[in-house]
N, C-alpha and C positions, 0 to 999 in steps of 0.2 A: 296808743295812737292818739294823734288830733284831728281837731278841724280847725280852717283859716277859718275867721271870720271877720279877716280885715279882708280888703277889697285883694292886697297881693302880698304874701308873707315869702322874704326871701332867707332858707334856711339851708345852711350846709346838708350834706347825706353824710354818711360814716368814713366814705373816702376825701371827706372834705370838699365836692362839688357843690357848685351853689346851686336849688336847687325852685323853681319858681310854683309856686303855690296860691291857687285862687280864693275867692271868696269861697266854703263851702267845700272846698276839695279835701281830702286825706292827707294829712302829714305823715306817714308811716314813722320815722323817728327823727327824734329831736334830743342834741347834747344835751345836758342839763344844764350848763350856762344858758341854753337858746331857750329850753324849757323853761327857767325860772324866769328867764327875761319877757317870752312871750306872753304866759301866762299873766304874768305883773301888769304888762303893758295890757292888756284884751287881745292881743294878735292873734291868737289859738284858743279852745277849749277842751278839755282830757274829752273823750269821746261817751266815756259813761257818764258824764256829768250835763250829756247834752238831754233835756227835757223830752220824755217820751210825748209822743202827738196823739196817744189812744187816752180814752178818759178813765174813770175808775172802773165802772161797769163794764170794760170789755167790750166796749161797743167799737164799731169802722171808727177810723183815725178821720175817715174823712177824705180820704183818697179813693174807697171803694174797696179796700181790701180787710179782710176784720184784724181785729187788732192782735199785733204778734204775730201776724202771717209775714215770713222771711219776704223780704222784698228783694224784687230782679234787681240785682245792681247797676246801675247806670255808667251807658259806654261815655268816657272821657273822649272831649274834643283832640284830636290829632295833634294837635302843640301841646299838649297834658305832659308832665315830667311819666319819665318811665315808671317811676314808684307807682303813680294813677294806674299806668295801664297791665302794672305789676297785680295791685290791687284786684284791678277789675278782672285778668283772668284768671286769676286763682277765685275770686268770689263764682264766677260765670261758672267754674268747673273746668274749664277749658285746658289750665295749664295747673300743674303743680306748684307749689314756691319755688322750688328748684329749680325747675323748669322755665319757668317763669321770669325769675332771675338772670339766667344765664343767656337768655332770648336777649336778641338785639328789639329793643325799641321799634323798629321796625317792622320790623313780624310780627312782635305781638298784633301792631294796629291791623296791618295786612290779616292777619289770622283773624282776628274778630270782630273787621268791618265787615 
């Protein structure tokens, strides 16, 4: 997986829809021509490659929560591509991937606002 870290990265999904991606948001997958393009260009980041925010010591990042404490995943704004809110309920618990998947766009939001 990645992260946009341009303001709006637009990238296919596997069925070939285009698919709109914010500053910060999850890319769940990326062909590998879009991979190696993005990458090249700074449009994205591999997701392990993103700098942890705790220090060496183990101490709070700095948010309040200690370091390596699983963090609530955060609800995507209502215009978020399905994959965001794919993401978001499978992290939440809420939905299965499967599950999840096969859910209209709609429900998910309805289900988890």
């Amino acid at each position: 997986m990645y992260q946009a870290v341009a303001k709006l990265v637009l990238a296919a999904d596997q069925s070939g829809k285009t698919q709109y991606f914010y500053e910060g948001s999850v890319v769940p997958w990326l062909s590998d021509t879009d991979r190696d393009r993005f990458l090249a260009e700074g449009l994205v980041v591999e997701l392990d490659s993103i700098p942890s925010t705790e220090d060496d010591a183990g101490e709070p990042s700095g948010d309040g929560q200690p370091a390596g404490a699983p963090r609530a995943p955060e609800r995507p704004a209502k215009a978020a591509s399905k994959a965001l809110w794919v993401e978001f309920a499978v992290a939440s618990g809420a939905f299965t991937q499967e599950d999840a998947e096969k859910a209209e766009k709609a429900d998910l939001v309805a289900a988890l606002s």
